[in-house]
C-alpha positions in Angstrom: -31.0 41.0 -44.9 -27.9 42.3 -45.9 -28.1 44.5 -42.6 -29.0 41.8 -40.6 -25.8 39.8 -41.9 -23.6 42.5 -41.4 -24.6 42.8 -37.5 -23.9 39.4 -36.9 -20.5 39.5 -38.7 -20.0 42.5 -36.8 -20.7 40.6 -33.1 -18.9 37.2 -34.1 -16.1 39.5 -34.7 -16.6 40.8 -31.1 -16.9 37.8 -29.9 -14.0 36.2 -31.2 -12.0 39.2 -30.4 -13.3 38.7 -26.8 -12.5 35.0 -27.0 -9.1 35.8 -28.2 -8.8 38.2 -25.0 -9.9 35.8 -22.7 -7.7 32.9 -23.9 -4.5 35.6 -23.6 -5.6 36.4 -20.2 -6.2 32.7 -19.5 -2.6 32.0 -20.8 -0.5 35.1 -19.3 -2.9 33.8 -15.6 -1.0 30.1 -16.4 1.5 31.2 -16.9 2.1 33.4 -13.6 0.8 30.5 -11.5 3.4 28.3 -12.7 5.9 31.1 -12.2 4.8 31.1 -8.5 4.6 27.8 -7.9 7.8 27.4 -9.5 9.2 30.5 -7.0 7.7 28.8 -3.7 9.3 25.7 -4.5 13.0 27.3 -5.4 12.7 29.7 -2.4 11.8 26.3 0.2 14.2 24.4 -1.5 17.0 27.6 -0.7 16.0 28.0 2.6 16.3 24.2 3.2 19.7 24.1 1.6 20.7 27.0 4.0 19.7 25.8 6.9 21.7 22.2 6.0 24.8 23.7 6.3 24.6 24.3 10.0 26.0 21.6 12.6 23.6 19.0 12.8 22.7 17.4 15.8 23.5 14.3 17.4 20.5 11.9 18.3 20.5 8.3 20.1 18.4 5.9 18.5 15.4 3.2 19.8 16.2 -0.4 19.7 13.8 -1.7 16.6 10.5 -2.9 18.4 9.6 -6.4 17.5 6.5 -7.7 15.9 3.8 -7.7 19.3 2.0 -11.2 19.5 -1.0 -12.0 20.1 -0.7 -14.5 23.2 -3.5 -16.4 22.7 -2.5 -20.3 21.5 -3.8 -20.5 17.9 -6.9 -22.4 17.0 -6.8 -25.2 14.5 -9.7 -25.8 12.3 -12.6 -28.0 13.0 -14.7 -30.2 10.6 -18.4 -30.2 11.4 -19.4 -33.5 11.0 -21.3 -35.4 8.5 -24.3 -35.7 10.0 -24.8 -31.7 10.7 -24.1 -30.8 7.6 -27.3 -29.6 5.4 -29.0 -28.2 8.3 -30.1 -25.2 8.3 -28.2 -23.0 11.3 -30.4 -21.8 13.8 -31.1 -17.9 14.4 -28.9 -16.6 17.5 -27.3 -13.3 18.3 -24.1 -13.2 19.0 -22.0 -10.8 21.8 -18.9 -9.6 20.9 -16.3 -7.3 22.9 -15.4 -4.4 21.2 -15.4 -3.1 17.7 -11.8 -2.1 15.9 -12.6 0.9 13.6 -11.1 1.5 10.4 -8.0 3.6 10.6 -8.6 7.1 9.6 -7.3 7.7 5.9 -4.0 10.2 5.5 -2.8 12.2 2.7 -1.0 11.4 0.0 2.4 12.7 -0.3 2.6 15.1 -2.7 5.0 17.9 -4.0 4.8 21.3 -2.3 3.8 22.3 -6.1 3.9 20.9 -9.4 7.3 20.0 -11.1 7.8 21.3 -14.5 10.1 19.7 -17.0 12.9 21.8 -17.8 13.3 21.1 -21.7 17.1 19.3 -22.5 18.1 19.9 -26.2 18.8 16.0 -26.1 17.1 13.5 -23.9 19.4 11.2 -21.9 17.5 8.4 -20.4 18.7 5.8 -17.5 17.3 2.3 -17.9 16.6 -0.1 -15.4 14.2 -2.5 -13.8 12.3 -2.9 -10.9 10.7 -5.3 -9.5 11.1 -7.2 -12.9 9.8 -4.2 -14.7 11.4 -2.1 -17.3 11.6 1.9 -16.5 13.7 4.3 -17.5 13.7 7.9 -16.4 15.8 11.0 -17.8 19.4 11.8 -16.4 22.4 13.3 -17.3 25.2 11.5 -15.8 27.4 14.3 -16.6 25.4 16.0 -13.9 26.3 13.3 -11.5 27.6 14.9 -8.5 29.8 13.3 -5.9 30.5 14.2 -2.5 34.2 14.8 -1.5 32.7 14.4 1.9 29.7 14.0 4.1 29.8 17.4 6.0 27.2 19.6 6.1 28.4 21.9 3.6 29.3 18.7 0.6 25.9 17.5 1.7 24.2 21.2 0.6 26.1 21.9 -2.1 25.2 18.7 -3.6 21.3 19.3 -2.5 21.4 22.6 -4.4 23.2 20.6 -7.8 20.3 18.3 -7.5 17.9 21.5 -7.1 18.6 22.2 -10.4 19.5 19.4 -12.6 16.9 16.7 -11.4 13.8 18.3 -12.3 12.9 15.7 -15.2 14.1 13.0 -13.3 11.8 13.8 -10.7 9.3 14.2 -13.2 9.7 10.9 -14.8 9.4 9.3 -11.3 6.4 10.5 -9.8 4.7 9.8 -13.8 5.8 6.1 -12.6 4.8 6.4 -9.5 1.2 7.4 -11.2 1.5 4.5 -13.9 2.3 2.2 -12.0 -0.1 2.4 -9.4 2.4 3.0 -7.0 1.7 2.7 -2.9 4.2 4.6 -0.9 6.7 1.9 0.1 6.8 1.0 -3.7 7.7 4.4 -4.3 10.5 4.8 -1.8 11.8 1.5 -3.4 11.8 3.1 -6.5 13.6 6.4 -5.4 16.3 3.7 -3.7 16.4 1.7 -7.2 16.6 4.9 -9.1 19.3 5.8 -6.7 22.0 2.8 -6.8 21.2 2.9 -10.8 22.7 6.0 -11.4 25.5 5.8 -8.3 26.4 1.8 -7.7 27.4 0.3 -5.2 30.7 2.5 -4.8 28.9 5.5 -3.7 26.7 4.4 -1.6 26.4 7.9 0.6 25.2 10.2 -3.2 22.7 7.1 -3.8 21.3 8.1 -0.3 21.4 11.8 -0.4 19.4 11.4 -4.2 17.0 9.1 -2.6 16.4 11.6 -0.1 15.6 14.4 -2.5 13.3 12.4 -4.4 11.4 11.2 -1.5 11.7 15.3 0.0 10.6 17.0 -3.2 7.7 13.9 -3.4 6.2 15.0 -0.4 7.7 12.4 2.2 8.8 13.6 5.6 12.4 12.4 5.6 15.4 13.5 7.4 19.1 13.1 6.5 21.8 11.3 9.0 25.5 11.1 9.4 27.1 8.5 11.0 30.7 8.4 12.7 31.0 5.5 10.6 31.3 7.9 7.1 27.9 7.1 5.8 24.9 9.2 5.0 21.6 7.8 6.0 17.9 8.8 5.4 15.2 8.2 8.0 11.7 8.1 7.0 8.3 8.9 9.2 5.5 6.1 8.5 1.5 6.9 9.4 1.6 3.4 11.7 4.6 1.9 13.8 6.8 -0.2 11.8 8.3 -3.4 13.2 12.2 -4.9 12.8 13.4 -1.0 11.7 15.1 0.9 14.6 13.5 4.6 15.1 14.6 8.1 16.2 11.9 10.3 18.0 12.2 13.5 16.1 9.1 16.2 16.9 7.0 13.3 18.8 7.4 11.1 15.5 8.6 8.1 14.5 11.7 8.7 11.5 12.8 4.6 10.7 16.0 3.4 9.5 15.4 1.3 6.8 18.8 0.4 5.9 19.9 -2.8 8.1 23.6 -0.7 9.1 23.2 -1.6 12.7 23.7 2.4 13.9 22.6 3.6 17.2 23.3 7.2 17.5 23.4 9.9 14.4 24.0 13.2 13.5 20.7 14.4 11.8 19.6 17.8 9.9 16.4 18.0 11.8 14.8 21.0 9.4 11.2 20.0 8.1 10.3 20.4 4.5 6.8 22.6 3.7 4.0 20.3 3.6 5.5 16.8 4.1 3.7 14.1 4.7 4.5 10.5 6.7 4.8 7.5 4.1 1.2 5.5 4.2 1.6 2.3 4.5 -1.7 0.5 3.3 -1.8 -0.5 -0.3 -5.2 0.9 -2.1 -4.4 -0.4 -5.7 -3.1 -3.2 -7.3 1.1 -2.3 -8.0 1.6 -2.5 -12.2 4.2 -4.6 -12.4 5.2 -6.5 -15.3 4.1 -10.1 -15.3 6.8 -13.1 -14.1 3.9 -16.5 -14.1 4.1 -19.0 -12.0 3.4 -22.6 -12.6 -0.6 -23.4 -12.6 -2.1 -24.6 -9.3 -5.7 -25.7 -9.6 -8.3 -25.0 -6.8 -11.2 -27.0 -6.3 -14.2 -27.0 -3.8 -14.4 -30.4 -2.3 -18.7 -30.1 -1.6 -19.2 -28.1 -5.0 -16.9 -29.6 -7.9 -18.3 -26.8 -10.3 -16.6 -24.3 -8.1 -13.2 -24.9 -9.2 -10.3 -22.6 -11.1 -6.7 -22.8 -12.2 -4.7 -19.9 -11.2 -1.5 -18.3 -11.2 0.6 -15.4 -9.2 3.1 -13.1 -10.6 6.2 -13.4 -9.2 7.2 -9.7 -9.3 3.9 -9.2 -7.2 5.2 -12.1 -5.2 8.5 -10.7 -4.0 7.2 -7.4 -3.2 4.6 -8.5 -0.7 7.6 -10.5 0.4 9.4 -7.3 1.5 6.5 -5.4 3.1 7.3 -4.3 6.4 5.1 -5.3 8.9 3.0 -2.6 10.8 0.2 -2.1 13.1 -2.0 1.0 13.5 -2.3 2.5 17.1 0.2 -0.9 18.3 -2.4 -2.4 17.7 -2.0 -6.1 16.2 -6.0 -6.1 15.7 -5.4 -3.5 12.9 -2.8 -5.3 10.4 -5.4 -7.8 8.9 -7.3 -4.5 7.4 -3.7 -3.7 5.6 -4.2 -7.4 4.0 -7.8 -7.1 3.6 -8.3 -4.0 1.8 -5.4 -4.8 -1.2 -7.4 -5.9 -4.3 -6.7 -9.0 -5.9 -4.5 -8.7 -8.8 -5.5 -8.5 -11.9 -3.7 -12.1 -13.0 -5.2 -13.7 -10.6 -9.0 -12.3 -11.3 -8.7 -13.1 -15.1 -7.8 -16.7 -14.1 -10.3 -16.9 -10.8 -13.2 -15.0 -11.3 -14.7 -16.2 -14.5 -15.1 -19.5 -13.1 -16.0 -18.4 -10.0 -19.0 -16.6 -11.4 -19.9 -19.2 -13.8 -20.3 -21.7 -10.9 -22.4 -19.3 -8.3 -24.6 -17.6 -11.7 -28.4 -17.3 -10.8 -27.7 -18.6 -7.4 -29.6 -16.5 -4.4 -26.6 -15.2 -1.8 -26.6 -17.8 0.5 -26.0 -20.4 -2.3 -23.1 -18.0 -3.4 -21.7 -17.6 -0.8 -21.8 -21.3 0.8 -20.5 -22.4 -2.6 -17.8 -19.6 -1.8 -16.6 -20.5 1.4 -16.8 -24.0 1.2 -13.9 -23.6 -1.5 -11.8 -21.5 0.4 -12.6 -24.0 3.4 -11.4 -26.8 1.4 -9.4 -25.9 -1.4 -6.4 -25.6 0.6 -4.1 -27.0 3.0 -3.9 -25.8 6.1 -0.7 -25.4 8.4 0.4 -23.0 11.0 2.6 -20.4 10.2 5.2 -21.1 12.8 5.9 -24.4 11.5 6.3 -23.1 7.5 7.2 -19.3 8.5 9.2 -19.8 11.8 6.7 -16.9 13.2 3.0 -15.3 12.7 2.5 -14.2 8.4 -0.8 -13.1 7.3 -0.6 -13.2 3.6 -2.5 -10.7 0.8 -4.8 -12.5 -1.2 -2.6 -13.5 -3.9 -0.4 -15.0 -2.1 -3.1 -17.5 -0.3 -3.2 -18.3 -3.8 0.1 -18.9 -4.9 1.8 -20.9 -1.4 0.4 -23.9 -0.7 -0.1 -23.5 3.0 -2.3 -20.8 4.7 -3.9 -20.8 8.3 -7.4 -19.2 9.5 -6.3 -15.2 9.1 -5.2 -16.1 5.5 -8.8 -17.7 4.4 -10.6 -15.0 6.1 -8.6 -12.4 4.3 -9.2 -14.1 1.1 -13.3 -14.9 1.5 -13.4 -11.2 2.7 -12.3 -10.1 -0.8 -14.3 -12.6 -3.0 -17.4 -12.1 -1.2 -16.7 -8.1 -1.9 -15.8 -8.9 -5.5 -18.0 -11.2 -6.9 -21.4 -10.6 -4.4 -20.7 -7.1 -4.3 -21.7 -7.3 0.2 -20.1 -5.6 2.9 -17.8 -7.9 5.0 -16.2 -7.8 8.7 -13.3 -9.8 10.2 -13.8 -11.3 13.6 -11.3 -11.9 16.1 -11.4 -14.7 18.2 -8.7 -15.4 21.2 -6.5 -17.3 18.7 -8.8 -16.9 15.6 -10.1 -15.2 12.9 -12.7 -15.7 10.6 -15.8 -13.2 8.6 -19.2 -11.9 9.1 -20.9 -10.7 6.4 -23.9 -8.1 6.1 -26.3 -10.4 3.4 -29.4 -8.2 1.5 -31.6 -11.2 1.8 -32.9 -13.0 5.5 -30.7 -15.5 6.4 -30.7 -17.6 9.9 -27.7 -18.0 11.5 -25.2 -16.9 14.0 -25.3 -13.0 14.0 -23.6 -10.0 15.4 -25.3 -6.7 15.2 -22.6 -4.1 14.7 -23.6 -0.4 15.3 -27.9 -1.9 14.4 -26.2 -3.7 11.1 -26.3 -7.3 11.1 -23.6 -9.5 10.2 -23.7 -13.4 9.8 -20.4 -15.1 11.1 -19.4 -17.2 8.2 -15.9 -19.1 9.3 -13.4 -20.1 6.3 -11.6 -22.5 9.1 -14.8 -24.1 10.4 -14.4 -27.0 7.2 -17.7 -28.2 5.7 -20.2 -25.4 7.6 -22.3 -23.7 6.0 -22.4 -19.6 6.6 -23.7 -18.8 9.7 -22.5 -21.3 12.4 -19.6 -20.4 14.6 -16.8 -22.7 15.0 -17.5 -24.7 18.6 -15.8 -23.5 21.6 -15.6 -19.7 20.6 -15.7 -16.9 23.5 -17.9 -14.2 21.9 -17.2 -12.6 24.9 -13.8 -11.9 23.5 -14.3 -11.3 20.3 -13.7 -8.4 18.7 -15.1 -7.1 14.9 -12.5 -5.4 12.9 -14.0 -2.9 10.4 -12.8 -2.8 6.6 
């Protein structure tokens, strides 16, 4: 016994020893990895810097292209009448043109490798807020640099300052970029907020260069521009062409101006950064920021009483969709409903809509749901065109059909779209119309109706404008032959 306890003291010991071993190994391995990641990004960063301090060159700018409208005069919505409604749509397939596929996802921008914290025997942190949100991120100000001029050497010897000094602050803002559920233009907001914070509004040319190296040690494929005006500018490449922003054609891309200075022609460091990516500019998450209510506006289904919520928006939510830049993918004006479409409803809005939404459609088969669905969104709000309220075209995100008290055919659709993901759990279309859009929906259960089969998958048009139908009928006077389905 005594032997037998001995030989498994003896192989624990090994194996302990071994663990130890391994767990060195594992460490020293670490260890060496961060070393070389750490080494790639100081010797890109070096070679960057070098290659900034020769004679940039000079570039004439593109005009900003302006939104591209859809031609066709806009529909208003029809009430079916009394005496059709309760009767049960008949089963007919419809044509349709063409399908609009679903853009084809891109990267995430990301840093060439990880950024460590460089350990600061006392932590200096810079406080500010954005978009009614409290953030703070750690900065020295003694390690504020400031440029005694915008040539190419000031402009390098300020990049390699920031090579060393900004590491936690980098840190600090991709972990908000992370917490906060960031998309990409909220982040290049951030870098920009982060940026006057720490310089004002006297040094307006440092703000830009340390909102370039964010955005360039983030992964974004930026450039840096001189004007003959004195000013240092950044220009940013987008994954879809943006609208109102002149553009410079750098390498067969698009690099926007997203400052409003009114230049034309620059002096640009045209040098690419390893791995950069374009900024993506659909929105996959709900942004985190802080909650501003607004007052209470209740909703009501005119058909279904029980279908019936008070809601509210958050206003920080509110003034960032506000600022979105409006953007089509492949200049294509079909594509920018997806960008609405596919943005989850907040959570403040889904705490105050969903519980009574569920309540009301609970135990009812999917066509119940769903006709006690769209008849709210048919008649819970007013509609009006946007170039009466707007002065041009405005699709809005689903929180904001919520929250303004006017919103047309592309704003119901985009809104029905996302209950009828959220709270029936179905797959849903958007359907184009010359001058109108509404939904088809792919239902698990056989329901008649007006159909179009999409790649052998059948979708019933359901039509948030058409006031008072019932899911599958098309609103009168439609050309299928037009119409095109817009996959989400």
């Amino acid at each position: 016994m005594r032997f037998v306890i001995f030989t498994i003291g003896l192989f624990l010991s090994a194996f302990a020893s071994g663990q130890n071993k391994y767990s060195e190994e594992y460490e020293a391995f670490k260890r060496q990895a961060i070393q070389d990641y750490d080494d790639f990004r100081d010797r890109a960063n070096a070679e960057y810097a070098r290659y900034m301090r020769d004679a940039w060159a000079w570039y004439r700018g593109e005009k900003p292209m302006p939104v591209p409208t859809i031609e066709e005069p806009v529909v208003p919505p029809v009430i079916l009448p009394e005496d059709d409604r309760g009767k049960t749509p008949d089963e007919r397939p419809m044509p349709f043109d063409e399908i609009v596929p679903a853009p084809a996802p891109v990267p995430e921008p990301q840093p060439i490798s990880p950024i460590e914290e460089k350990p600061q025997p006392v932590e200096q942190w810079l406080h500010f807020v954005f978009y009614g949100t409290p953030c703070k991120v750690r900065f020295d100000a003694a390690e504020s640099v400031l440029l005694n001029n915008i040539r190419e050497n000031a402009v390098a010897d300020m990049w390699e300052r920031m090579m060393t000094s900004c590491n936690n602050l980098l840190c600090d803002c991709l972990d908000l970029r992370n917490s906060m559920k960031l998309c990409d233009w909220a982040y290049v907001k951030l870098a920009e907020t982060v940026a006057n914070t720490i310089y004002g509004s006297g040094h307006s040319n440092e703000a830009v260069l340390l909102q370039s190296f964010i955005l360039n040690q983030s992964g974004f494929k930026i450039h840096i521009a001189r004007s003959d005006n004195h000013r240092l500018h950044m220009l940013l490449a987008a994954d879809c062409d943006m609208y109102n922003y002149p553009y410079w054609k750098l390498n067969g891309e698009h690099y926007y101006l997203l400052d409003h200075s009114g230049v034309d022609g620059l002096n640009i460091f045209t040098r690419t950064f390893p791995e950069e990516q374009p900024m993506r500019l659909s929105i996959a998450q709900e942004q985190r920021f802080s909650g501003k209510l607004s007052s209470e506006r209740t909703l009501q289904a005119e058909r279904y009483p029980a279908v019936s919520a008070t809601v509210v928006a958050n206003m920080n939510l509110m003034d960032f969709y506000n600022e979105y830049p409006a953007s089509y993918a492949n200049n294509d004006p079909l594509t920018k409903w997806r960008f609405y479409a596919q943005v989850p409803l907040s959570r403040v809005a889904q705490e105050r809509l969903y519980p009574a939404l569920r309540a009301a459609i609970s135990g009812k088969s999917e066509r119940d749901a769903a006709n006690m669905l769209i008849n709210f969104v048919q008649t819970a709000f007013v509609y009006e065109y946007d170039d009466k309220v707007w002065g041009c075209d405005r699709a809005f995100f689903a929180d904001e059909t919520l929250y303004y008290p006017y919103s047309d055919c592309e704003d119901r659709s985009i809104l029905f779209s996302r209950l009828v993901r959220d709270l029936l759990g179905l797959e849903v279309v958007l359907v184009y119309y010359p001058g109108h859009l509404a939904t088809a929906v792919k239902f698990n259960e056989p329901i008649p109706g007006d159909y179009l089969s999409v790649d052998g998958t059948r979708y019933l048009v359901c039509d948030p404008t058409y006031i008072h139908a019932p899911i599958g009928l098309t609103m009168p006077d439609m050309d299928n032959s037009q119409a095109k389905v817009i996959m989400l």
